[in-house]
C-alpha positions as a Markdown table, in Angstrom:
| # | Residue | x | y | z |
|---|---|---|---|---|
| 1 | Unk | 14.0 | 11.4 | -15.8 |
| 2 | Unk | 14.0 | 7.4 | -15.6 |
| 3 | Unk | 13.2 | 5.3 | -19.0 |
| 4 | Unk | 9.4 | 4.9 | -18.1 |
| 5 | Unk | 8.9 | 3.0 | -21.6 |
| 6 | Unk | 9.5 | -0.5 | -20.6 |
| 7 | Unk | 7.7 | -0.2 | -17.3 |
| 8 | Unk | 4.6 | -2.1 | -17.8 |
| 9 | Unk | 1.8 | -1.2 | -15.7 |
| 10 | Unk | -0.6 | -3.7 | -13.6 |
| 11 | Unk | -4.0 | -3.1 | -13.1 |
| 12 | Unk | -6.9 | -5.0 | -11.8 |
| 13 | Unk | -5.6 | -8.1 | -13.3 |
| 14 | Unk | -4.5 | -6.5 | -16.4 |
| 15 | Unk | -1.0 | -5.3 | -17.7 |
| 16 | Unk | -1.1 | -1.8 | -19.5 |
| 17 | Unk | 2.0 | -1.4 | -21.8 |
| 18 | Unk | 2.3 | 2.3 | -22.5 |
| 19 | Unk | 3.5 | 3.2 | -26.1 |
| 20 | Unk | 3.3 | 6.7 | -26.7 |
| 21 | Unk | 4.0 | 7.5 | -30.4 |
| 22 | Unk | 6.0 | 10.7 | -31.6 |
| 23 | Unk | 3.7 | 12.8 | -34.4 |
| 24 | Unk | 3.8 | 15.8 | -36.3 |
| 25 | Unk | 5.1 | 18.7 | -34.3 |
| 26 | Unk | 7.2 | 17.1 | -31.8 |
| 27 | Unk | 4.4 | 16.0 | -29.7 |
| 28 | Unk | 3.4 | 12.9 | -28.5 |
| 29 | Unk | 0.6 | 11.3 | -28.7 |
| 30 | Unk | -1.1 | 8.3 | -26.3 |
| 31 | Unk | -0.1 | 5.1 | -27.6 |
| 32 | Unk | -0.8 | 1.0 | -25.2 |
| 33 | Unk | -1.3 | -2.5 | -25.2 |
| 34 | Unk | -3.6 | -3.9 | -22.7 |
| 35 | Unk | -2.7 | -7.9 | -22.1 |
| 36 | Unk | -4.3 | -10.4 | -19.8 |
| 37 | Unk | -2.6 | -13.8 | -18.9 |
| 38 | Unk | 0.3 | -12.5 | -21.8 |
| 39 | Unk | -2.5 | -12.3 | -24.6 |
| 40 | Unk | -3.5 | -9.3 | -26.2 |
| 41 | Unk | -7.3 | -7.7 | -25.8 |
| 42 | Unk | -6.8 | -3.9 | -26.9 |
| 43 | Unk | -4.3 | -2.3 | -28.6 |
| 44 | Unk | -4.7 | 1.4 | -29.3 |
| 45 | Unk | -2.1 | 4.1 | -31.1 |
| 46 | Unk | -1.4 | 7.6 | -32.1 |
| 47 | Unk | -4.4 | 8.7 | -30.4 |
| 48 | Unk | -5.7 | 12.2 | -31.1 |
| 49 | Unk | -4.6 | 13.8 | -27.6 |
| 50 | Unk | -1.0 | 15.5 | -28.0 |
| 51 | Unk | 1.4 | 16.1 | -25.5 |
| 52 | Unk | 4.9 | 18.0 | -25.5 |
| 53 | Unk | 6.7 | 15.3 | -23.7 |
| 54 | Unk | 7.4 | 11.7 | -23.5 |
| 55 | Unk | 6.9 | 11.5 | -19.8 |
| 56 | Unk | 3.1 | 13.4 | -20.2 |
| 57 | Unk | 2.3 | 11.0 | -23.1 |
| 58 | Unk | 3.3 | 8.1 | -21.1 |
| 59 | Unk | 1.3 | 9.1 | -18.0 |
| 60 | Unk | -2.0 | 9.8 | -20.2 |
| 61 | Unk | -1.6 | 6.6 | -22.1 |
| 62 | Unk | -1.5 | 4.7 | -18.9 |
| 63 | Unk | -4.3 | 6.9 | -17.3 |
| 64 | Unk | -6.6 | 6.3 | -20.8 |
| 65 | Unk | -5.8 | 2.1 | -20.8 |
| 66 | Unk | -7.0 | 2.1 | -16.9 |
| 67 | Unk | -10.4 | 3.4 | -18.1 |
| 68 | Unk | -10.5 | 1.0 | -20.9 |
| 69 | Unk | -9.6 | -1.7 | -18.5 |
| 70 | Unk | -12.4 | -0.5 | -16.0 |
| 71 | Unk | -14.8 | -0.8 | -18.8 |
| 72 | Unk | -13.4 | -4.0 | -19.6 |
| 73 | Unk | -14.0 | -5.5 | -15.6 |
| 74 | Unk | -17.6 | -4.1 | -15.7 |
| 75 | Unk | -18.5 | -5.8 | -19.1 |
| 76 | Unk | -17.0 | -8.8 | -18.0 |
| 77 | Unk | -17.9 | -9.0 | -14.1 |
């Protein structure tokens, strides 16, 4: 499996960090930065959903900032 947690992720003029968080248990839990233009407008961590790998964690967190993002555009737009 390739190092997915510097691969930054962009999206509809937005870049999604992924940062997936280790918790209790072993699992992992969603974890990003969403930046636009190299600023900071969201920041979430140790969310509640739990996953039993990195790579599922990463994924989520991704999938989880592109709706925030979408909400983002249609506030915005």
């Amino acid at each position: 499996m390739s190092d997915q947690s510097s691969q930054n992720v962009e999206y509809r003029g937005y870049s999604i960090v992924p940062k997936p968080v280790q918790g209790h248990d072993d699992l992992w839990h969603d974890g990003y930065q969403i930046l636009k233009g190299g600023a900071s407008v969201s920041s979430r961590t140790n969310t509640e959903s739990a996953h039993s790998t990195l790579h599922a964690a990463f994924d989520s967190s991704v999938e989880f900032a592109k709706i925030e993002v979408d909400n983002l555009v249609a506030l915005t737009g």
